[in-house]
C-alpha positions as CSV (number, residue, x, y, z in Angstrom):
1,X,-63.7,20.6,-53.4
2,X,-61.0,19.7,-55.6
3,X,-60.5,17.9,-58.7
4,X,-57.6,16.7,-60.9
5,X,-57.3,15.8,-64.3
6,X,-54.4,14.1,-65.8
7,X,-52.8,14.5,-69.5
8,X,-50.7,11.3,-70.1
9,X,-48.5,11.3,-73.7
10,X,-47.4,8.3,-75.2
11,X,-45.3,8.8,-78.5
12,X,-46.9,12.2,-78.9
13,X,-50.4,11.7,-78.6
14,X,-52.1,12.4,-75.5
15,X,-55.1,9.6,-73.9
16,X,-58.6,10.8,-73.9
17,X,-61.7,9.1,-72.2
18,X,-65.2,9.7,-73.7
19,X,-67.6,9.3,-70.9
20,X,-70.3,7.0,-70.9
21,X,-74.8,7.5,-71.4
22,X,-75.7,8.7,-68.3
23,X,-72.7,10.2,-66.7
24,X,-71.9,13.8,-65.8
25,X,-70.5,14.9,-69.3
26,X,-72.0,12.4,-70.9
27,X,-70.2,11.9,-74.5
28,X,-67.8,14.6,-73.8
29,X,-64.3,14.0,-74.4
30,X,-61.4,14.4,-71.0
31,X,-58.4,13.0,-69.8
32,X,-58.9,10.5,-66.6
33,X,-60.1,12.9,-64.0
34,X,-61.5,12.8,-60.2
35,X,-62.0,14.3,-56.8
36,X,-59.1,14.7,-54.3
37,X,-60.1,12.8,-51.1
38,X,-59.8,14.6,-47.9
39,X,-56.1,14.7,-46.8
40,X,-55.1,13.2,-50.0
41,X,-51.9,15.3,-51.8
42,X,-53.0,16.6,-55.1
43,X,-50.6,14.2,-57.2
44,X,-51.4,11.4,-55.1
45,X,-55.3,11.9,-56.5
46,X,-54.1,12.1,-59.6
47,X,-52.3,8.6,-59.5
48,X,-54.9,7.3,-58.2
49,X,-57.4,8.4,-61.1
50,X,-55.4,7.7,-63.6
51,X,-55.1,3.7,-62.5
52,X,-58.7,3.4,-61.3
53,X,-59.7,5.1,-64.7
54,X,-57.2,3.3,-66.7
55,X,-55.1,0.3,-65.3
56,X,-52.0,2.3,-67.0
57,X,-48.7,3.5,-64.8
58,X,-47.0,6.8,-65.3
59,X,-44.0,8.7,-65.1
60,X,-42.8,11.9,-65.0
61,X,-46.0,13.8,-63.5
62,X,-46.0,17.8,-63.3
63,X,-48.8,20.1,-62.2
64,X,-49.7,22.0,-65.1
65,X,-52.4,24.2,-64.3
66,X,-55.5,25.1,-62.1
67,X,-58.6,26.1,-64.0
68,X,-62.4,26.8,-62.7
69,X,-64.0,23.3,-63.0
70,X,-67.2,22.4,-64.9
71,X,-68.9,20.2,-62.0
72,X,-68.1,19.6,-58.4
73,X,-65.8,21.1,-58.1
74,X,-64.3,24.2,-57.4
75,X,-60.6,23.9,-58.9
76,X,-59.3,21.4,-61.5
77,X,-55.5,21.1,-61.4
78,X,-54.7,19.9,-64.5
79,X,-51.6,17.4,-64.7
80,X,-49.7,16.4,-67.4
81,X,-47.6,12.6,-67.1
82,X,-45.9,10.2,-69.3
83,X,-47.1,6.4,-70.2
84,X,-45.0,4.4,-68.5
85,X,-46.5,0.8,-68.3
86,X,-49.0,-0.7,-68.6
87,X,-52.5,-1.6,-71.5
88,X,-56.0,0.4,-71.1
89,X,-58.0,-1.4,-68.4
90,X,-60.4,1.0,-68.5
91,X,-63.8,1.2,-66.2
92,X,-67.1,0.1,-68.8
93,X,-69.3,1.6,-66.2
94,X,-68.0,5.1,-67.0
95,X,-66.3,5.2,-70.0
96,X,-68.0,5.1,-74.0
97,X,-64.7,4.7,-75.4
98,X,-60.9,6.1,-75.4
99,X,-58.3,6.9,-77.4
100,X,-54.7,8.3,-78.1
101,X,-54.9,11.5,-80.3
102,X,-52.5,14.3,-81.5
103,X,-52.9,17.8,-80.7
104,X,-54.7,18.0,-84.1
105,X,-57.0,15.3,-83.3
106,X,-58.2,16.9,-80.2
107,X,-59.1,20.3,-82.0
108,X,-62.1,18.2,-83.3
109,X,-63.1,16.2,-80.3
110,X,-66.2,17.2,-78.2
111,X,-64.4,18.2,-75.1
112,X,-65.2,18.7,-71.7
113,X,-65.2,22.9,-71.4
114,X,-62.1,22.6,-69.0
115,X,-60.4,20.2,-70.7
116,X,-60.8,22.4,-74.2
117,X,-60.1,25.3,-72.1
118,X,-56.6,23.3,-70.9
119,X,-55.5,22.5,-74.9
120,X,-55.9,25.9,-76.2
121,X,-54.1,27.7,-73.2
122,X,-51.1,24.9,-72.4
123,X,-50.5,23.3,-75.6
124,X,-47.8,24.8,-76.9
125,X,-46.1,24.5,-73.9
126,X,-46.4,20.0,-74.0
């Protein structure tokens, strides 16, 4: 199975979602993320997620990466996008809380391993 994950920047800080009690990664800290449904092209999925999760439109999307996931499953292709449009809409039933935060910031989040994994290989390069 396949999963993506999707960095959006706006005004150089990059959205995060904490995830809510009860969920897989419960408290940890990732971008909007989800499984590719069958047939479905990988940036497609990663649309998709990123409006279901967030109610926000982006621009500019790039695969950035593939990395071994932490869940489900098998590869994450990690995504990065720019805000386009748009205010957080996000979904209660998954989410704790979100926020914008700069490169720095992130360091000292509590980060999903693949998503940590993701900053400290790519980051540079956003």
């Amino acid at each position: 199975m396949k999963g993506v994950s999707v960095i959006i920047k706006k005004d150089d800080k990059y959205l995060l979602l904490q995830q809510a009690r009860g969920r897989p990664f419960e408290l940890k800290w990732m971008p909007p993320s989800g499984a590719v449904e069958e047939g479905e092209e990988l940036a497609d999925a990663a649309k998709r997620e990123v409006k279901e999760e967030t109610g926000l439109e982006i621009e500019n999307l790039e695969e950035a990466a593939m990395l071994k996931a932490d869940y489900k499953a098998d590869e994450l292709h990690f995504f990065t996008a720019d805000w386009k449009s748009g205010d957080m809409n996000p979904d209660i039933r998954e989410l704790n809380k979100y926020g914008w935060f700069t490169k720095e910031e992130i360091k000292k989040l509590d980060l999903m391993k693949a998503t940590k994994e993701f900053f400290e290989r790519y980051s540079e390069e956003m």
